[in-house]
N, CA, C and O atoms as a DFTB+ gen file, in Angstrom:
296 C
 N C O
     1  1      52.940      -5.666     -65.409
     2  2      51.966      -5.608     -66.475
     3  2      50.887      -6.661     -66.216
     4  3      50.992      -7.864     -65.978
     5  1      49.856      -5.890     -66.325
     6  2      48.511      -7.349     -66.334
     7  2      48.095      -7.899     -67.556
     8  3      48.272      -7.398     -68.666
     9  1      47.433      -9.143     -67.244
    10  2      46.908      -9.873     -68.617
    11  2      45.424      -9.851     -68.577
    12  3      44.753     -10.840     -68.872
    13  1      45.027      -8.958     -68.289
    14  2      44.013      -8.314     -68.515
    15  2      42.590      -8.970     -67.398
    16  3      41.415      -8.603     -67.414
    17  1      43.187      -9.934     -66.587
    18  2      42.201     -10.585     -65.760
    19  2      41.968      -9.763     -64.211
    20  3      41.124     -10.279     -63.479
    21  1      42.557      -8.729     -63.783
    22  2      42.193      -7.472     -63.036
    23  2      40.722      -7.160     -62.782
    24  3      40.163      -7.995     -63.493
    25  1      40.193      -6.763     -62.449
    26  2      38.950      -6.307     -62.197
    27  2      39.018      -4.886     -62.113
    28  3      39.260      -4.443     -60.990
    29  1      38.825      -3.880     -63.255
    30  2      38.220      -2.465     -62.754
    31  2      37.892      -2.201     -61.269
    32  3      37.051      -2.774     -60.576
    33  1      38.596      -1.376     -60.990
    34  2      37.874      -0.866     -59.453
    35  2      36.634      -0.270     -59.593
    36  3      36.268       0.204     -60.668
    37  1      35.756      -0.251     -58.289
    38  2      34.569       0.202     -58.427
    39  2      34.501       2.071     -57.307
    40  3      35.070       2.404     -56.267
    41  1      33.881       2.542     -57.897
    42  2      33.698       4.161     -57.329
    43  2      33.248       4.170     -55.868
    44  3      32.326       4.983     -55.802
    45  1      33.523       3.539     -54.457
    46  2      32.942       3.732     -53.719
    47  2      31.999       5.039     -52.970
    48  3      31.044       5.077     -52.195
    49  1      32.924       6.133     -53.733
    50  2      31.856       7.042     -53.244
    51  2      30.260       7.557     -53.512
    52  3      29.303       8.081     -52.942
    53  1      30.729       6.981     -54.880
    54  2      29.277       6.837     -55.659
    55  2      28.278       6.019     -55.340
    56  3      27.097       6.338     -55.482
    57  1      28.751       4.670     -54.789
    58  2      27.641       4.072     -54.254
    59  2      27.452       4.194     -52.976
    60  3      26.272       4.036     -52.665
    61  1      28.206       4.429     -52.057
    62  2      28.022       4.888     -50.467
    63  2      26.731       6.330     -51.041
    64  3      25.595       6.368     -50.567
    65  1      27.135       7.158     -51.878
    66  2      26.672       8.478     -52.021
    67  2      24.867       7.945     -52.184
    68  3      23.881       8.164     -51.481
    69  1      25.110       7.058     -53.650
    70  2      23.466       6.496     -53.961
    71  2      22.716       5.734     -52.913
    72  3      21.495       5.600     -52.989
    73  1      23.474       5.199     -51.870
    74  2      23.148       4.396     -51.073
    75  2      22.229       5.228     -49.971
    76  3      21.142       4.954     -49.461
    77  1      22.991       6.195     -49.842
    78  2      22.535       7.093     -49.334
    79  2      21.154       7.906     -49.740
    80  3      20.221       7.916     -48.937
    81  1      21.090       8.333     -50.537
    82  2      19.577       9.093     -51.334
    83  2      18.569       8.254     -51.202
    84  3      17.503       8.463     -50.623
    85  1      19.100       6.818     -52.025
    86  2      18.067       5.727     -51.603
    87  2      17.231       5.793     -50.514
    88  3      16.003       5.863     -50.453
    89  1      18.427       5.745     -49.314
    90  2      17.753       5.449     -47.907
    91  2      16.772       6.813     -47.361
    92  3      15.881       6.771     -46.513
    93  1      17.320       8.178     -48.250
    94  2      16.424       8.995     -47.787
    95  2      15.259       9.243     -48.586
    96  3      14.818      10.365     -48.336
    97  1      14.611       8.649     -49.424
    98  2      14.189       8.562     -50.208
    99  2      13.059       7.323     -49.590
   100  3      11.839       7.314     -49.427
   101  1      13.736       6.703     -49.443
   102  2      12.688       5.194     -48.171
   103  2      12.171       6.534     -46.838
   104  3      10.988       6.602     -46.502
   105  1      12.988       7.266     -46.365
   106  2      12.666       7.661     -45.469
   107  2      11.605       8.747     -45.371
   108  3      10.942       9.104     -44.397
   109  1      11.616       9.204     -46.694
   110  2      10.322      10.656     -46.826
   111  2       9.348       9.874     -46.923
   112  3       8.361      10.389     -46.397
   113  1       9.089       8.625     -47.445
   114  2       7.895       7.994     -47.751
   115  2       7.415       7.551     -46.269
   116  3       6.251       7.744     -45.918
   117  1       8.361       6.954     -45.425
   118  2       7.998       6.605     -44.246
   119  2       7.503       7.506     -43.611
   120  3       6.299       7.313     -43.445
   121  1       8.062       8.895     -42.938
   122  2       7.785      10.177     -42.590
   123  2       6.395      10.596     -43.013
   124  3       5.495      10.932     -42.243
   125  1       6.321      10.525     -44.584
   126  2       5.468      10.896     -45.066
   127  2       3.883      10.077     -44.602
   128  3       2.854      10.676     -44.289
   129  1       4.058       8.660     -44.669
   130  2       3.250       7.866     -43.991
   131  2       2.638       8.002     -42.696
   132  3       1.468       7.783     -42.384
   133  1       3.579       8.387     -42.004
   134  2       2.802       8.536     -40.383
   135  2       2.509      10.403     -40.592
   136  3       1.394      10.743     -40.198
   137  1       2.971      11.000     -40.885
   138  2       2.467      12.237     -40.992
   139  2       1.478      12.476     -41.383
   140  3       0.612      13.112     -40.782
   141  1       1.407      12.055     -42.381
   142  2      -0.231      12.338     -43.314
   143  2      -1.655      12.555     -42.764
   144  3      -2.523      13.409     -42.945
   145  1      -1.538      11.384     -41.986
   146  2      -2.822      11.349     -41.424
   147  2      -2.990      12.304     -40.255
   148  3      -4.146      12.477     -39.870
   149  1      -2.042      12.930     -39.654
   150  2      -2.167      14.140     -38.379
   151  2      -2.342      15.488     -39.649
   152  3      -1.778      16.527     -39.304
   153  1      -2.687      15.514     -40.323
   154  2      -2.513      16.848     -41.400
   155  2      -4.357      16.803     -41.266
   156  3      -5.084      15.836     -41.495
   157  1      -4.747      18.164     -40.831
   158  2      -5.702      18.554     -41.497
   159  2      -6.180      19.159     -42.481
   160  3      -6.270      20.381     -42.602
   161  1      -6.544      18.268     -43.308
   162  2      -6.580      19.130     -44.918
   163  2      -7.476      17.990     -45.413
   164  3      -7.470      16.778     -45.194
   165  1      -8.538      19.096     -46.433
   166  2      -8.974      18.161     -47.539
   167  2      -8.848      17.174     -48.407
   168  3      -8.003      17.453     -49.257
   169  1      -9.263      16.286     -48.528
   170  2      -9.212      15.215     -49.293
   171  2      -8.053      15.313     -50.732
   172  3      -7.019      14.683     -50.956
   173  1      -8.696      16.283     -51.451
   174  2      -7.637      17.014     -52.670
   175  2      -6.746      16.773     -52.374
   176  3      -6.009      15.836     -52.682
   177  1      -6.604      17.869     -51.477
   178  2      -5.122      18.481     -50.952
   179  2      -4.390      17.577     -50.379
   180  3      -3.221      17.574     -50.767
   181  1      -4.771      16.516     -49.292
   182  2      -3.848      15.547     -49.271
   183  2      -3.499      14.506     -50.314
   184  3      -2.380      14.016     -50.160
   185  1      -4.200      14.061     -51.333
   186  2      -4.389      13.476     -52.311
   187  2      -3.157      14.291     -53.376
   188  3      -2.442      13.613     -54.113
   189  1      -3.076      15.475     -53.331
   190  2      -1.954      16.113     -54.115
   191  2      -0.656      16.220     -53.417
   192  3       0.342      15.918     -54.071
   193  1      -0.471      16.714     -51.836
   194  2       0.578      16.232     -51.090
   195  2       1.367      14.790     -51.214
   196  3       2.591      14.656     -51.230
   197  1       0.188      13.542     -51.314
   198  2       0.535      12.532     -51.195
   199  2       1.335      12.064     -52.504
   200  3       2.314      11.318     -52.492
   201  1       0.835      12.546     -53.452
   202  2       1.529      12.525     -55.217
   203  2       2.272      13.101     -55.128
   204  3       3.108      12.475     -55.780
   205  1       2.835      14.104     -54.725
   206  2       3.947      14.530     -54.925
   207  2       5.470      14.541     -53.957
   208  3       6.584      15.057     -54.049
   209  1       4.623      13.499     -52.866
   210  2       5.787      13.355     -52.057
   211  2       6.102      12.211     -52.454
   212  3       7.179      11.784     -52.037
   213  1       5.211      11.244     -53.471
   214  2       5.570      10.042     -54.010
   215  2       6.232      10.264     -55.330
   216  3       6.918       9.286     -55.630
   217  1       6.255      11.067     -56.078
   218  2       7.029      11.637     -57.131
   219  2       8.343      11.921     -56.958
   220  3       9.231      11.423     -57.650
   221  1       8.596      13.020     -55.699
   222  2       9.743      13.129     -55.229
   223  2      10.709      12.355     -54.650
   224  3      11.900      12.637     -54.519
   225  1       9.876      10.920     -54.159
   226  2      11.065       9.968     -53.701
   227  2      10.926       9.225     -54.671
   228  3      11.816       8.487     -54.249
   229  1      10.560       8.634     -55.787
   230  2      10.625       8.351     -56.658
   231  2      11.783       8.504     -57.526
   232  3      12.590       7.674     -57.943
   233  1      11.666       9.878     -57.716
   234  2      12.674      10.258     -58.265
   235  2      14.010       9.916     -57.329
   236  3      14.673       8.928     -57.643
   237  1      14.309      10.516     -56.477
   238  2      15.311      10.163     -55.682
   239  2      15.924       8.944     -55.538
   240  3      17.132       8.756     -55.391
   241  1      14.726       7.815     -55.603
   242  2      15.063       6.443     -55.857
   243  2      16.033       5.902     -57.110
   244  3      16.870       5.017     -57.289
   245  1      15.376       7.030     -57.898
   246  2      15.855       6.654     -59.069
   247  2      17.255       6.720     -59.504
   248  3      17.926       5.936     -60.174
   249  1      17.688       8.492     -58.647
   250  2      18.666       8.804     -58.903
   251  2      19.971       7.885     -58.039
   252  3      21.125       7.673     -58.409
   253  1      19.205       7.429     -56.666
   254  2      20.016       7.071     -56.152
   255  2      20.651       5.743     -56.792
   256  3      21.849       5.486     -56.912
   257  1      19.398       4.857     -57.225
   258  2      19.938       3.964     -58.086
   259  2      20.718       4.199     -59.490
   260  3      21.352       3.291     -60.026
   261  1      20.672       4.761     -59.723
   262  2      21.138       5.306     -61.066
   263  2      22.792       5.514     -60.131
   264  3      23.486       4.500     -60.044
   265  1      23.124       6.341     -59.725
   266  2      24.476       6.431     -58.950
   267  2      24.999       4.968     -58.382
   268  3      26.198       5.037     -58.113
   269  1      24.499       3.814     -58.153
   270  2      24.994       2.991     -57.414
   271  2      25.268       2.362     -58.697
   272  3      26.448       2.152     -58.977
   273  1      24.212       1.979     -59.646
   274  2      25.237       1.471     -61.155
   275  2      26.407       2.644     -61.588
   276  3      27.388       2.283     -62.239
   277  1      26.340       3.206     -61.429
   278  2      27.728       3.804     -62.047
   279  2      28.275       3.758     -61.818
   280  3      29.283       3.696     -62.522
   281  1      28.280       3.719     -59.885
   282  2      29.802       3.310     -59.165
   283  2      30.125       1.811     -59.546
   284  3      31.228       1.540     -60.022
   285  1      29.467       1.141     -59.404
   286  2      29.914      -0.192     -59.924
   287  2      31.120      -0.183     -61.247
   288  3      32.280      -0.526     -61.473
   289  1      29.727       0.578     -62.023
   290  2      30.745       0.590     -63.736
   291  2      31.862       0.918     -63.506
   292  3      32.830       0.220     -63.808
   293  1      31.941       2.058     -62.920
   294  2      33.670       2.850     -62.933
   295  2      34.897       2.092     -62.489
   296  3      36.000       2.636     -62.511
């Protein structure tokens, strides 16, 4: 029986998992960075590419972080 000084285990798969998104999430932006500029396209249009590939890792960031606190919590 414990006296309650134990430590909760933490979810490793959850944060290996978030750890993961994170890093791909760093990585579309990078990708996205050197790519950009070999794209021929209008100003707009890359200007809307560029928002929304920053939206999308954004998000991803988010989620991934969002998963790495939870594994912790659990």
């Amino acid at each position: 029986m414990t006296t309650g000084l134990v430590r909760p285990t933490v979810s490793t798969e959850l944060i290996v998992f978030g750890a993961l998104v994170v890093a791909v999430a760093i990585a579309l932006l990078s990708v996205g960075r050197h790519l950009y500029p070999r794209l021929d396209l209008h100003e707009d249009e890359l200007t809307s590419i560029r928002l929304l590939t920053a939206l999308i890792s954004g998000l991803l960031l988010l989620i991934g972080l969002g998963l790495v606190v939870i594994g912790f919590m659990m």
